[in-house]
C-alpha positions in Angstrom: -21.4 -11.0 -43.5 -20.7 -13.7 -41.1 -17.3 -14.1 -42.2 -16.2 -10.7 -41.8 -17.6 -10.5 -38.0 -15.6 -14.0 -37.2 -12.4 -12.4 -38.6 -11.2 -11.3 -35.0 -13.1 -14.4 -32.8 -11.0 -15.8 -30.4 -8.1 -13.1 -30.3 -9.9 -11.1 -27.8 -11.9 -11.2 -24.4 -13.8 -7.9 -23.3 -12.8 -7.0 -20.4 -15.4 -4.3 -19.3 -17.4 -1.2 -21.1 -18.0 1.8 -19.9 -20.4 4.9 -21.3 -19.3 7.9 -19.5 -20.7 11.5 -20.0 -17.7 13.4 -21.4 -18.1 17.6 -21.3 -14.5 18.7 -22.6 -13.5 22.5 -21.6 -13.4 24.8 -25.1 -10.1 23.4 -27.3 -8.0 26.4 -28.6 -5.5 25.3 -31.1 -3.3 22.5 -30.9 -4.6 22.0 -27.2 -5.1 18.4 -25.4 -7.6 17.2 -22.6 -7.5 14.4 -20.3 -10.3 12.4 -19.7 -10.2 9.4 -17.0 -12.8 6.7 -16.5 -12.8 3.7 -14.7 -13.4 0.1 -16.2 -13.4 -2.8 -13.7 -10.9 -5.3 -14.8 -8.7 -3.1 -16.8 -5.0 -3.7 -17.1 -1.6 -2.6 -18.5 -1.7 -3.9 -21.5 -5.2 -4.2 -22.9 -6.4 -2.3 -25.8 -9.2 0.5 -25.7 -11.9 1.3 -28.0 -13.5 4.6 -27.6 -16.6 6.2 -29.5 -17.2 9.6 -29.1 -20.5 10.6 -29.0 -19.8 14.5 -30.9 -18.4 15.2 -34.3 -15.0 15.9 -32.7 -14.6 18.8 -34.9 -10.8 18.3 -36.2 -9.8 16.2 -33.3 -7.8 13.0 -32.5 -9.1 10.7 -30.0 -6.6 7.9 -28.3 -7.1 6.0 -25.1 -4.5 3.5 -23.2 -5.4 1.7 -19.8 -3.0 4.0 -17.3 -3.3 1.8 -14.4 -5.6 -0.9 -13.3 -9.7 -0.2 -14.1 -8.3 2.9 -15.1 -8.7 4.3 -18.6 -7.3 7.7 -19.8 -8.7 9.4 -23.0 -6.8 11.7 -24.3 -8.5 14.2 -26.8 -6.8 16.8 -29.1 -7.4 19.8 -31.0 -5.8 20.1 -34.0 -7.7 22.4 -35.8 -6.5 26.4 -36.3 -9.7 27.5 -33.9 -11.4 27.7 -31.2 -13.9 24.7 -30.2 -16.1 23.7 -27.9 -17.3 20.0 -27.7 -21.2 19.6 -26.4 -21.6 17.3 -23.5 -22.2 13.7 -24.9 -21.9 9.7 -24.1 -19.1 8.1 -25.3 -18.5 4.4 -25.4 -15.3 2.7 -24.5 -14.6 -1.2 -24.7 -11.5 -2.6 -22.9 -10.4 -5.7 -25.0 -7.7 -8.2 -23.8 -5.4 -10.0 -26.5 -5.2 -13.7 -26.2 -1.6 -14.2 -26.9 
């Protein structure tokens, strides 16, 4: 197991984490919401992780730092219904390459 967690040592710095409460609008087909959250240190250029905290019930999740300490998740139904997410704690990490 140690192996496999060294894999990616050394290519990246965190930058900053953030657990915001996220509570989404009900998703009618093929709609998109915006979510913004601030992580101090963010910058153009560093990669996002996000973990939602629902079953995102066919939906795509992707996140990009917009600005600096400024992340924007961007979540998607692509399902053919209706939805409605419950309120929950997500987890986003802000990684910065090293090259």
């Amino acid at each position: 197991m140690a192996n496999e967690n060294a894999q990616f040592r050394g290519l990246f710095d965190v930058i900053g984490t953030a657990s915001p409460t996220v509570d989404p609008a009900a998703f009618v087909d093929d709609e998109s919401q915006v979510v913004s959250v601030t992580v101090a240190g963010s910058a153009l250029g560093d990669v996002v992780l996000v973990g939602p905290g629902v079953d995102l019930a066919e939906g795509i999740v992707s996140a990009s730092v917009i600005s600096a300490n400024t992340v924007e998740i961007v979540i998607a139904h692509v399902g053919g219904d209706t939805t409605n997410l419950a309120s929950s704690t997500w987890k986003v990490c802000v990684l910065r390459p090293q090259w």
